[in-house]
Structure formats: C-alpha cells, structure tokens
Z-matrix of the N, CA and C atoms (Angstrom, degrees):
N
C 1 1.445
C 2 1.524 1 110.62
N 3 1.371 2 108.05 1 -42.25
C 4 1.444 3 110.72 2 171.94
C 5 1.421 4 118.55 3 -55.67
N 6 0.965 5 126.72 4 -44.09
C 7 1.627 6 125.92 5 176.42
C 8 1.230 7 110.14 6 -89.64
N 9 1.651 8 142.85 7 5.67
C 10 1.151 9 127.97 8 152.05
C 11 1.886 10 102.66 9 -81.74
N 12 1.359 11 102.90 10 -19.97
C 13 2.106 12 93.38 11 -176.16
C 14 1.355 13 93.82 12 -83.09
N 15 1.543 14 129.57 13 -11.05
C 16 1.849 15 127.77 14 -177.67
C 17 1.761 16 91.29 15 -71.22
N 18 1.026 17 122.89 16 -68.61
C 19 1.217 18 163.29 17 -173.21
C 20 1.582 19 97.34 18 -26.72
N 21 1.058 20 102.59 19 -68.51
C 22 2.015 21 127.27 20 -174.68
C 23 1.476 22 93.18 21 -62.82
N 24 1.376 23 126.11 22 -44.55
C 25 1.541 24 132.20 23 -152.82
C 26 1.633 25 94.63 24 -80.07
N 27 1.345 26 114.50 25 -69.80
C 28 1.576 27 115.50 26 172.27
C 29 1.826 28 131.65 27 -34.99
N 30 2.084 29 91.66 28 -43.05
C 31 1.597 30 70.70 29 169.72
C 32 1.547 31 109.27 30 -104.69
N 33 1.224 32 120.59 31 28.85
C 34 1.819 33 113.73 32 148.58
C 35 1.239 34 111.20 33 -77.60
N 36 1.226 35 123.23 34 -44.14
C 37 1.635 36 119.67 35 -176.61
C 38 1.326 37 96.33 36 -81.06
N 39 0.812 38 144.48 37 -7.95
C 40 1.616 39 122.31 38 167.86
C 41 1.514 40 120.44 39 -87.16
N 42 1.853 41 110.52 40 -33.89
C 43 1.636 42 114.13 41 162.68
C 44 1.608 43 92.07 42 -49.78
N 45 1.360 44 116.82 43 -60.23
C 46 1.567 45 106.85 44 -141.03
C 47 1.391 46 96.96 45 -69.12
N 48 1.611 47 142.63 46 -52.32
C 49 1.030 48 127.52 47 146.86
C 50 1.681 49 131.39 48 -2.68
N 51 0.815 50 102.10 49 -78.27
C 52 1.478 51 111.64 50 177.26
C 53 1.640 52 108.01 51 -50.07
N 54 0.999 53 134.17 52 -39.96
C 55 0.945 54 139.32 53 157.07
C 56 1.587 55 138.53 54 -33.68
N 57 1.544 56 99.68 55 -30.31
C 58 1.298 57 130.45 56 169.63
C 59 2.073 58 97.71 57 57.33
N 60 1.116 59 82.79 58 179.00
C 61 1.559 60 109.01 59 158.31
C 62 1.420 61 150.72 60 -77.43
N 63 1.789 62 94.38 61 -6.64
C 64 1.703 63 102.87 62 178.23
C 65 1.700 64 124.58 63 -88.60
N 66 1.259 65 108.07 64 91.04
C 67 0.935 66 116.50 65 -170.86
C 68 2.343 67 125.82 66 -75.70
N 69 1.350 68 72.04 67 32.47
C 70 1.535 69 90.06 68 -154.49
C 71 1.607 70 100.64 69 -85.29
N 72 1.426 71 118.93 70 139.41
C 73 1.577 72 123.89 71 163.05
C 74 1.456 73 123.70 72 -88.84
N 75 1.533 74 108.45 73 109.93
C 76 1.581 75 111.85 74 174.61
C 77 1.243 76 105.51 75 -48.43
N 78 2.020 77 105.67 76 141.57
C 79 1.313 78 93.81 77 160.09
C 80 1.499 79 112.62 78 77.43
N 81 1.106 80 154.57 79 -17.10
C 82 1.616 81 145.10 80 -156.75
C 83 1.620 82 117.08 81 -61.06
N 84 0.853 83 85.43 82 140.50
C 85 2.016 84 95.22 83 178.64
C 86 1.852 85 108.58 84 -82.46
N 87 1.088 86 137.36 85 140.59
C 88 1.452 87 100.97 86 170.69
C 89 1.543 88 84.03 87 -146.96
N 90 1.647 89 110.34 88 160.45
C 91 1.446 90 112.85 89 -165.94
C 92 1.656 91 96.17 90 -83.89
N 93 1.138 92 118.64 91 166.50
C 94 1.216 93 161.49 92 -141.84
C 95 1.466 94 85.91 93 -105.92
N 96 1.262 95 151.18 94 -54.53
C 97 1.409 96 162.41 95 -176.46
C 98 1.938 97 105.75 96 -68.40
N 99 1.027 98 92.32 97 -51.30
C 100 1.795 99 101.48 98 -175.45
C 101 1.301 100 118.65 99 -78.83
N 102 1.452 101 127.18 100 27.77
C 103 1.264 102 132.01 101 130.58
C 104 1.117 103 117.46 102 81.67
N 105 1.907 104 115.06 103 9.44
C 106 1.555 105 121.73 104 -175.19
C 107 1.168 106 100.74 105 -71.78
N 108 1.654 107 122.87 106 163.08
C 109 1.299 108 104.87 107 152.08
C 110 1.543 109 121.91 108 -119.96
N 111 1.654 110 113.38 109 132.57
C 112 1.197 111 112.34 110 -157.29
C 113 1.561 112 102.97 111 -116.79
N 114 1.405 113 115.88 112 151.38
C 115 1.321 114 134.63 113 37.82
C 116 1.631 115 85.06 114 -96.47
N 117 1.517 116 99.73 115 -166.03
C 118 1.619 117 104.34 116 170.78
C 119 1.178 118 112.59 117 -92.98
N 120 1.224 119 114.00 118 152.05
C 121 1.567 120 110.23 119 -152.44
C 122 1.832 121 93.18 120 -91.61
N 123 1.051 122 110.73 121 4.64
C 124 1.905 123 91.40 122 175.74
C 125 1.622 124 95.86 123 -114.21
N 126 1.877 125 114.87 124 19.41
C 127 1.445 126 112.56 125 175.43
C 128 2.017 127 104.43 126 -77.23
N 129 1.269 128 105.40 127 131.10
C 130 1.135 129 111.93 128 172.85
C 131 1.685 130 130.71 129 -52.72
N 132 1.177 131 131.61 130 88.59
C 133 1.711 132 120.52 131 175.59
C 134 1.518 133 129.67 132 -56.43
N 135 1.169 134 126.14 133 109.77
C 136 1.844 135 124.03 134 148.46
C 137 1.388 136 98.28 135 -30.98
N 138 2.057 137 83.76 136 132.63
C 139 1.189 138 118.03 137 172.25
C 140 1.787 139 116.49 138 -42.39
N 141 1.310 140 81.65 139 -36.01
C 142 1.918 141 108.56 140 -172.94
C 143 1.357 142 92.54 141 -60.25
N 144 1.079 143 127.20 142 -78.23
C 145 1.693 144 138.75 143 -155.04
C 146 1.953 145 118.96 144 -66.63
N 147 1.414 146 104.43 145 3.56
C 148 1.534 147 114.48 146 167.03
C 149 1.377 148 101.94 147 -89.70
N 150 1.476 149 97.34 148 124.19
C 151 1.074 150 102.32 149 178.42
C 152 1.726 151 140.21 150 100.20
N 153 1.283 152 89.81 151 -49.31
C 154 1.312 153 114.31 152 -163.41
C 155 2.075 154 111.80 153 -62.92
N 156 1.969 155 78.45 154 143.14
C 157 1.827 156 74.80 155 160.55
C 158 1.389 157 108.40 156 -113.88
N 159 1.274 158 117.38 157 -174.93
C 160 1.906 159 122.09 158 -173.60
C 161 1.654 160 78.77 159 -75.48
N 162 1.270 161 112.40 160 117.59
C 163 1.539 162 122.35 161 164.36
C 164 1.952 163 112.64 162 -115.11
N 165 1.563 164 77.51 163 -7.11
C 166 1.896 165 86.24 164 -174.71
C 167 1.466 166 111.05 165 -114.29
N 168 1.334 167 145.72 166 174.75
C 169 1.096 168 150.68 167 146.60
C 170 1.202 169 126.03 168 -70.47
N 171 1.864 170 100.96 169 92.31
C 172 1.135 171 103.17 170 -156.97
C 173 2.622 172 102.44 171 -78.59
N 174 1.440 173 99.77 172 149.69
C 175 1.489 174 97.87 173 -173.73
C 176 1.454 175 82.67 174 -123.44
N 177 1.547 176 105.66 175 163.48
C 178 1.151 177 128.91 176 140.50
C 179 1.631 178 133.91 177 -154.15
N 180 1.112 179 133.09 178 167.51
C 181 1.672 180 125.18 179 -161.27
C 182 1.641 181 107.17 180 -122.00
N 183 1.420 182 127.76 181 105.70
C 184 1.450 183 109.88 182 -175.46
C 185 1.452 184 117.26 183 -80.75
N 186 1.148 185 129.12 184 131.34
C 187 1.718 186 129.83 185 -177.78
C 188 1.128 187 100.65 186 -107.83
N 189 1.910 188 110.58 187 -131.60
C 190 1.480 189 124.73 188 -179.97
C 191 1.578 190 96.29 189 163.56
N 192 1.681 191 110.86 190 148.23
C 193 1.003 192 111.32 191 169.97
C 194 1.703 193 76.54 192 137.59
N 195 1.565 194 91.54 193 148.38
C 196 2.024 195 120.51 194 166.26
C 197 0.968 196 112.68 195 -56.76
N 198 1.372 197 104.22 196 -79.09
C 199 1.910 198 125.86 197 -131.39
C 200 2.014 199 94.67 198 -108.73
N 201 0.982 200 100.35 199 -30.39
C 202 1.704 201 123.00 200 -162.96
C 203 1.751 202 118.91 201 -130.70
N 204 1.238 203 114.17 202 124.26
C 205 1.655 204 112.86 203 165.03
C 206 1.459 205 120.85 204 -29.88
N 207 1.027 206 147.89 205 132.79
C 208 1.268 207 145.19 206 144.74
C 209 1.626 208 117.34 207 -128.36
N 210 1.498 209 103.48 208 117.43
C 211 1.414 210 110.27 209 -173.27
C 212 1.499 211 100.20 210 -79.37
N 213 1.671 212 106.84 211 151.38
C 214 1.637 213 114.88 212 -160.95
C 215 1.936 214 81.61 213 -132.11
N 216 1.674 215 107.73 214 124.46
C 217 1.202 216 131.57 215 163.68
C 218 1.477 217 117.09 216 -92.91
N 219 1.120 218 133.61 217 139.38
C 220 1.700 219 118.95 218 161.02
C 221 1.644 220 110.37 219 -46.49
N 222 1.071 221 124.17 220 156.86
C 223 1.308 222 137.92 221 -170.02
C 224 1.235 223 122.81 222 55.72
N 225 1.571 224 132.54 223 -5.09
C 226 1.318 225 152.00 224 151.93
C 227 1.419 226 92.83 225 -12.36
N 228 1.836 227 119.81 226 164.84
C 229 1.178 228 142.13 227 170.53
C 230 1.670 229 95.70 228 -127.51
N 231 2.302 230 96.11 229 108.53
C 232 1.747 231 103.02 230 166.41
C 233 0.824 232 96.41 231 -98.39
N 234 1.441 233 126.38 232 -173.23
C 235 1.577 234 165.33 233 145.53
C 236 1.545 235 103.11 234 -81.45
N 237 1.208 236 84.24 235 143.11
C 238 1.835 237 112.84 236 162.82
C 239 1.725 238 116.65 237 -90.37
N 240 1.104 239 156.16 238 110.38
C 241 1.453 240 122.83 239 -179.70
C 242 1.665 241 101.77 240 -138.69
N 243 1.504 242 77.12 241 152.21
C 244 1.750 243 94.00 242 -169.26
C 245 1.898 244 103.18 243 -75.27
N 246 1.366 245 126.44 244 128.89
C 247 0.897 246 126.12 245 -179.39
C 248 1.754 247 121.20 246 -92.00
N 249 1.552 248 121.34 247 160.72
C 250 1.400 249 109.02 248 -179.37
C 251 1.558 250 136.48 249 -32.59
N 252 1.502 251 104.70 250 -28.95
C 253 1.608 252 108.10 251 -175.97
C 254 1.301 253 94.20 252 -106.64
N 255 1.098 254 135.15 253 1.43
C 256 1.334 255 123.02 254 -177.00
C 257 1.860 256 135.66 255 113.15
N 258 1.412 257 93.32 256 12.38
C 259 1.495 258 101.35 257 -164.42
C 260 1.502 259 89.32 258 -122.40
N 261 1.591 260 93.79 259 176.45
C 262 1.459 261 75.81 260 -158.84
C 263 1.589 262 77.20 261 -135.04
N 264 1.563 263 113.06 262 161.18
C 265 1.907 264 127.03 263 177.02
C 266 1.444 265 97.26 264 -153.99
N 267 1.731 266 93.41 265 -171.62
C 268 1.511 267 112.80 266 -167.23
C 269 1.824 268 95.98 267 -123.79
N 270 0.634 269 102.76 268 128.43
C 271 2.174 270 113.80 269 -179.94
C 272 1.793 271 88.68 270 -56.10
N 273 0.907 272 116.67 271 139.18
C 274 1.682 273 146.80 272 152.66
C 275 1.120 274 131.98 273 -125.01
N 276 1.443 275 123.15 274 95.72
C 277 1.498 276 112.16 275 171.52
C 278 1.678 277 95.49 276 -117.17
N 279 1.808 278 95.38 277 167.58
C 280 1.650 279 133.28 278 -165.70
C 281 1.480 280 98.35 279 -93.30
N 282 0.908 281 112.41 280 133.48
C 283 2.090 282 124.25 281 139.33
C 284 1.466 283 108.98 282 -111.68
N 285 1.269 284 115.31 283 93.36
C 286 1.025 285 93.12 284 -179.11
C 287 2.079 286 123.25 285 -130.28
N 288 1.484 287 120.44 286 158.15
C 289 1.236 288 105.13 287 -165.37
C 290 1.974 289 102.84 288 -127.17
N 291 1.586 290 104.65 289 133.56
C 292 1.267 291 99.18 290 173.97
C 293 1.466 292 115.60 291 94.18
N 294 1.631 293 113.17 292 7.59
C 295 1.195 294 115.65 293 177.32
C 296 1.488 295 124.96 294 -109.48
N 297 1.362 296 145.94 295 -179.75
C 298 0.938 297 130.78 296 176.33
C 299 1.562 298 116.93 297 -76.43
N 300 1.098 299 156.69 298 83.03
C 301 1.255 300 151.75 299 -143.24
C 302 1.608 301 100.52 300 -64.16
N 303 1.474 302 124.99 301 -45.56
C 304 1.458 303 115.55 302 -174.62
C 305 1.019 304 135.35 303 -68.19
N 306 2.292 305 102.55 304 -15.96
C 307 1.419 306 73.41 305 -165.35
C 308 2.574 307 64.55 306 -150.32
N 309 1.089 308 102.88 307 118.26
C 310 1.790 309 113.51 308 176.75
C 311 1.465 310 106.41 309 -128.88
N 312 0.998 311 88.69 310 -175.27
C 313 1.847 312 97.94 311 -177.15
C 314 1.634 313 103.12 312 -161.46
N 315 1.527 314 103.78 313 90.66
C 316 1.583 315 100.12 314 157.63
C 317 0.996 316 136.89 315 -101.97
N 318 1.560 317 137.00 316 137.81
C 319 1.308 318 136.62 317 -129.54
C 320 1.571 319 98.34 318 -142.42
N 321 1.229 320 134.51 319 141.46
C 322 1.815 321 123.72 320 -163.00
C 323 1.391 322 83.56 321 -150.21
N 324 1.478 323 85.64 322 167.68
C 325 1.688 324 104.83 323 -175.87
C 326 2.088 325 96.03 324 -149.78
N 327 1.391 326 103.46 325 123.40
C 328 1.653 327 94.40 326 164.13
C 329 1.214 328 130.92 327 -121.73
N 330 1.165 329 149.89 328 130.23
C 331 1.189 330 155.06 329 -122.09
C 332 1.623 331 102.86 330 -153.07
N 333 1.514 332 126.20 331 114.91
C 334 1.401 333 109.48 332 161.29
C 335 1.457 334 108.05 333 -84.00
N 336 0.766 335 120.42 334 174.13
C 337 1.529 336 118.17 335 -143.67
C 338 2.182 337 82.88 336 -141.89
N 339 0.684 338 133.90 337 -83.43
C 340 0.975 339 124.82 338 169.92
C 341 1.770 340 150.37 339 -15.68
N 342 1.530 341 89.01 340 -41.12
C 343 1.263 342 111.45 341 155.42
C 344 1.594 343 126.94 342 -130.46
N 345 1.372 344 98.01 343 47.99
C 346 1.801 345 120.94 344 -170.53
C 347 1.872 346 107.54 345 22.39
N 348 0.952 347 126.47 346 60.74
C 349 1.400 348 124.43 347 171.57
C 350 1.754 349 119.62 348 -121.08
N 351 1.257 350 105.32 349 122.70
C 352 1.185 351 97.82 350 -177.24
C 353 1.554 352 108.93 351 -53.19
N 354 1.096 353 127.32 352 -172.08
C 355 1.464 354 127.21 353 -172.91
C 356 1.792 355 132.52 354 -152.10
N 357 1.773 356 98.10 355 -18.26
C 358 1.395 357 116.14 356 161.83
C 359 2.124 358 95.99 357 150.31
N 360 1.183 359 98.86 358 142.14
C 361 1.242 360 117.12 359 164.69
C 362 1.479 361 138.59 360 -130.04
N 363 1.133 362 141.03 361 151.07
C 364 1.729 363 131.96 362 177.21
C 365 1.678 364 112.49 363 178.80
N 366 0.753 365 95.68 364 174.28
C 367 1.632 366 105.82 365 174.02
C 368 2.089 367 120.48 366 -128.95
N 369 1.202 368 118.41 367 139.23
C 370 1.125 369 116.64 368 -172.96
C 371 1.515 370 105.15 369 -130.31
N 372 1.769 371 125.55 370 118.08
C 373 0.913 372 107.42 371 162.06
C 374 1.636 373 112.88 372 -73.15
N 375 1.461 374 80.89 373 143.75
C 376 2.229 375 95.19 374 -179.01
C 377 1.813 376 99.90 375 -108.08
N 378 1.379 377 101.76 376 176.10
C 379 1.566 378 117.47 377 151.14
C 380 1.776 379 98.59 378 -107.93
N 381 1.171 380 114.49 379 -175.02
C 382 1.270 381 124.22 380 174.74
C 383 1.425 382 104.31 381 -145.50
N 384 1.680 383 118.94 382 64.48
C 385 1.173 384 125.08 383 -172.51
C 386 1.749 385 130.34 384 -73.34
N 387 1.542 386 88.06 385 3.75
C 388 2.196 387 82.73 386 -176.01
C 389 1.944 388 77.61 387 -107.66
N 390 1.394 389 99.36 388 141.39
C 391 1.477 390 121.98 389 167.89
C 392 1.667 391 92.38 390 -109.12
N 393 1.385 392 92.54 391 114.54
C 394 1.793 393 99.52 392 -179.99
C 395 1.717 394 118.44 393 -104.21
N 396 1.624 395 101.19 394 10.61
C 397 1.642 396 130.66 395 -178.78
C 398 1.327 397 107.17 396 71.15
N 399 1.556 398 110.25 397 176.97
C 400 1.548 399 120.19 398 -172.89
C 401 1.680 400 102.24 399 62.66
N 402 1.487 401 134.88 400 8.91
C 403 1.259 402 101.01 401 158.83
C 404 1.938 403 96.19 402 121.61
N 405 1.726 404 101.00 403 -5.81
C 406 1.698 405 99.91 404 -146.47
C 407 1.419 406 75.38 405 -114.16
N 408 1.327 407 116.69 406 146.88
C 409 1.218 408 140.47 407 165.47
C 410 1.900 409 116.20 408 -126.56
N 411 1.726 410 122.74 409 143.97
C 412 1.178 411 122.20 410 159.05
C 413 1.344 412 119.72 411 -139.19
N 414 1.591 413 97.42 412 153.02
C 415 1.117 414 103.15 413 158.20
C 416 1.805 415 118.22 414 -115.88
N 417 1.591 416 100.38 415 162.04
C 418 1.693 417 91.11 416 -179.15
C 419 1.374 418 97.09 417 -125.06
N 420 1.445 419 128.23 418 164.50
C 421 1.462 420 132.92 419 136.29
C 422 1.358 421 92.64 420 118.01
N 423 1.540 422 154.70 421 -10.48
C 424 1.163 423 140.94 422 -138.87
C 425 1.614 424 86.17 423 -97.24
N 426 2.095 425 100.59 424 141.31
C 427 1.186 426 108.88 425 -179.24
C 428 1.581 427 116.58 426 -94.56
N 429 1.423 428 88.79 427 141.38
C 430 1.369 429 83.84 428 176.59
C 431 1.813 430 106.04 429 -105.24
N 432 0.839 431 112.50 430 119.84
C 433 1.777 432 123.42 431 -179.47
C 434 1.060 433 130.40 432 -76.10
N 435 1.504 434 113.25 433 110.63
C 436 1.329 435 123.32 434 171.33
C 437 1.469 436 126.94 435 -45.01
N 438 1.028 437 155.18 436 118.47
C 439 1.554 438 134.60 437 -167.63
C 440 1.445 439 100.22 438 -79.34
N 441 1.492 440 95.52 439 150.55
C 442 1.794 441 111.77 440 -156.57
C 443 1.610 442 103.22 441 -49.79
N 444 1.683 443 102.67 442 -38.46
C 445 1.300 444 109.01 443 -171.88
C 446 1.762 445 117.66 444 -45.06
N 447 1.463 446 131.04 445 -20.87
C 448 1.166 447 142.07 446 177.57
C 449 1.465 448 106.72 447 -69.16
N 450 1.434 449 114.28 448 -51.79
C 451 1.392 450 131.15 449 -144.27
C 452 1.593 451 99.25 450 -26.63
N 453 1.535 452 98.07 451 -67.87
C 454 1.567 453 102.10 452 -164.10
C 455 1.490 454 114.99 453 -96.88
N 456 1.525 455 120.70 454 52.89
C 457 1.465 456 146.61 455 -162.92
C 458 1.705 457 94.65 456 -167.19
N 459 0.962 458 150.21 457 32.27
C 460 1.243 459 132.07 458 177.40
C 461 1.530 460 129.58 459 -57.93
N 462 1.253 461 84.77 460 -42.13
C 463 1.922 462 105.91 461 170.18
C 464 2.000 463 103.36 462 -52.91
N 465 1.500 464 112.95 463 10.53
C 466 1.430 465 99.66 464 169.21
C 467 1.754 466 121.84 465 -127.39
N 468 1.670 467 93.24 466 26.43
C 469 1.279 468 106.92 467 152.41
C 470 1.951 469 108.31 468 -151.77
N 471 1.631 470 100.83 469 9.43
C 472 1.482 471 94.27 470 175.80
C 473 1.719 472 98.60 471 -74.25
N 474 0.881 473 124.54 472 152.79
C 475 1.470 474 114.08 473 153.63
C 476 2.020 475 114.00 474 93.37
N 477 1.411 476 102.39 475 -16.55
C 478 1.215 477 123.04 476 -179.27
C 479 1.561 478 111.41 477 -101.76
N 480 1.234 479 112.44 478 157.88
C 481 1.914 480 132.63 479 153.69
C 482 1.781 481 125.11 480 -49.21
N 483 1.197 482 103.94 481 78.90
C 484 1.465 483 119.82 482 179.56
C 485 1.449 484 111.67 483 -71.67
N 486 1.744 485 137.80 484 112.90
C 487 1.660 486 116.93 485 174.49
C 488 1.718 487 79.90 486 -121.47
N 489 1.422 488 82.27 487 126.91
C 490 1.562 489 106.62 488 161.70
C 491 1.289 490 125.14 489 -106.93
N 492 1.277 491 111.05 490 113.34
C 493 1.781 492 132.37 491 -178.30
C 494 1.691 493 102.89 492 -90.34
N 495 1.553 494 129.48 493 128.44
C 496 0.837 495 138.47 494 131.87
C 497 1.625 496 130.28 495 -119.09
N 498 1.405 497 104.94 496 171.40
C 499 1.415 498 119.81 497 -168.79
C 500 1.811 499 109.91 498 -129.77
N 501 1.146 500 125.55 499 114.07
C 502 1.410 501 118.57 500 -177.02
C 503 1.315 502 98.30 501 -118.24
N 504 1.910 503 114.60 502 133.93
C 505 1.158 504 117.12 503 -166.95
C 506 1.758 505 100.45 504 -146.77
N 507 1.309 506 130.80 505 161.09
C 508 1.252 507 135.25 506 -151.30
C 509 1.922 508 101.61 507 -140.62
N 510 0.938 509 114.23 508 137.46
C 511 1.628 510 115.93 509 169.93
C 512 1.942 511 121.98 510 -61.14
N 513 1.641 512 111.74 511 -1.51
C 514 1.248 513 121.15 512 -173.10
C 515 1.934 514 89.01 513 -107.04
N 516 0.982 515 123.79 514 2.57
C 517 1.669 516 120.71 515 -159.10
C 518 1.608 517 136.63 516 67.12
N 519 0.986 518 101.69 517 33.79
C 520 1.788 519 120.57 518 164.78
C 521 1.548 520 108.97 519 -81.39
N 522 1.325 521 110.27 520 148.74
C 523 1.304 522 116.01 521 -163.38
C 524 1.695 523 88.83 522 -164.41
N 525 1.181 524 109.17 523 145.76
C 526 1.444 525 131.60 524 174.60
C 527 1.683 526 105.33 525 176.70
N 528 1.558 527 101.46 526 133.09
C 529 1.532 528 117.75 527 161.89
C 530 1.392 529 110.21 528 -104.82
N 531 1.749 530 89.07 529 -173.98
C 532 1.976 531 97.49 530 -172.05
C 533 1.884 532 88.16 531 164.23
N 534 1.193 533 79.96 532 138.44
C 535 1.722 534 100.95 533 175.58
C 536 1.731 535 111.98 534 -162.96
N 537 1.789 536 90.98 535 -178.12
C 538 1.556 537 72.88 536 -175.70
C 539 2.095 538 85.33 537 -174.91
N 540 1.449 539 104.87 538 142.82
C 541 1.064 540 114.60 539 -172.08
C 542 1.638 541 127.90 540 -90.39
N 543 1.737 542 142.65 541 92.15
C 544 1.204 543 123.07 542 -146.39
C 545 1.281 544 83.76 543 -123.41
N 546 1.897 545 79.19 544 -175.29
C 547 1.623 546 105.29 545 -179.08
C 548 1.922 547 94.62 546 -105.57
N 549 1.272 548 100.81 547 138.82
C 550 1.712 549 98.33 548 -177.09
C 551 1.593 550 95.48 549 -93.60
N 552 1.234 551 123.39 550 141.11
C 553 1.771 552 109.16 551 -173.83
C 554 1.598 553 90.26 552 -84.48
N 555 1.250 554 107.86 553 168.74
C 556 1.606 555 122.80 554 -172.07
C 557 2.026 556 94.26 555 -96.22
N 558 0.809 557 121.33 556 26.28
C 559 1.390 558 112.40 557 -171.66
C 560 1.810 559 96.79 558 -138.13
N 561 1.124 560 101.73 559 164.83
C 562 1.578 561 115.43 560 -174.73
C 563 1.650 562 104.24 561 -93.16
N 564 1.190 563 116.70 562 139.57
C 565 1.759 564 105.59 563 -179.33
C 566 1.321 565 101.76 564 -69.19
N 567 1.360 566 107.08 565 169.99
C 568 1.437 567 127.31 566 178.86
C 569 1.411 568 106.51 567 -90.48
C-alpha cells in the first residue's frame, strides 16, 4: 500500500511539474481601462507595421462567433450568453484589412433599440492573430459586455432589437467602423 501512495505521489508531481510555471494567457484581450500595456513587448512586429502611418484605407467586416467566422447581417438572429463570472455579452469577431494585426483597439457600443436603452460599452485592445492572406487578418471571440446593470434583467434585451456600433483603430492611425442591427432570440443558446 505504501508504494502504491509513493507511486500516486510521484506521478502528481510529475503532472504538476510538467506543468511548469507559465502561467501566462496566449493571445489575451485586455480592456483599454485596466492599464495593461499591450501588445507584449516580446510580441513579434510585421515588417509592414514598423514604422508605419495608415497610408491605406484601412476596412474591416464585423461578424460573431468563437471557434469559427460567422458573418452578421442586419436582421440576423444573435444569442445572448451568460459569461464565466456571470455577465453576460454578444461574441464579436474582426476581418480585418490594413491594420496593425499585433497590436488594434476595438471599441463597441450596444444599444437596444427598441426600448432606446443603452446596453453596455468598452474597448479591448486585441491582436488579430489568424492571417487569412491577401492582406486580411481575424480575430474571433472578443466580448462584447453587457453592463452589469442587465445581468439580472436579461429578458430586456433577450427577445429585443440589438444595433451594435463598433470602431477598430490601430497605434499607426487606421480607423474603420462597422455595425449591424439584430434580433436577440428570447431563448438562451444551446
């Protein structure tokens, strides 16, 4: 018995070992308010992005969706979803062209539209880590936040007219918006 509890003990310290010490998040979004400073400074820059001012027209396309693209039309059917701590947003991801990919700043505004209430606003510096070629870069998953004040009222943008305004902006001076006006379904996703 004793050398099966030796046994058990060795390969915990060896998961946890293995595990190391880097407690670091690939990739992290961090708000614009909380004082990080981004990109990370051992993040690598495009040749393109030394230096540079917005000399191009910078575009971008707002969607939604995690794991996968999802293009967002006006009158589209989103989701509401409850997030890890408890608040709840709408998924936002970027297509975007002409921007700095390492280091942007998108900034949203939500509005139910139905019953004129604002609905939550902020800004997140992102990376824009998938290079999708021709120049186009995305990002997916960035939350857009409900203000707390909803949390425990949700039913007053489930079921209602959501228009989401954003602004994507770059440290060289690129600037491009994009929004888009939905129906929020009254039901919780699956």
């Amino acid at each position: 018995m004793r050398a099966l509890a030796f046994a058990v003990f060795i390969l915990v310290a060896a998961v946890i070992g293995a595990c190391g010490g880097d407690d670091t998040i690939d990739d992290p979004i961090t708000g614009v308010d909380a004082g990080v400073p981004v990109p990370d400074a051992a993040a690598e820059v495009p040749d393109a992005a030394v230096g540079q001012s917005c000399k191009t027209s910078p575009t971008f396309e707002l969607g939604s969706g995690v794991r996968e693209w999802q293009p967002v039309n006006d009158g589209d059917l989103l989701y509401l979803y409850r997030g890890p701590q408890g608040g709840y947003m709408v998924y936002l991801s970027v297509h975007a062209i002409g921007f700095d990919p390492t280091n942007s700043t998108l900034c949203y505004k939500l509005h139910v539209v139905d019953t004129n209430k604002d609905a939550g606003e902020g800004c997140w510096n992102i990376r824009l880590p998938n290079d999708l070629g021709g120049g186009m870069y995305e990002r997916l998953g960035v939350w857009g936040q409900v203000d707390q004040s909803f949390w425990t009222t949700v039913g007053q943008i489930r079921g209602h007219t959501l228009r989401v305004q954003t602004e994507l902006t770059d440290p060289h001076g690129c600037k491009a918006t994009d929004g888009w006006t939905v129906n929020m379904s009254p039901d919780k996703p699956e």
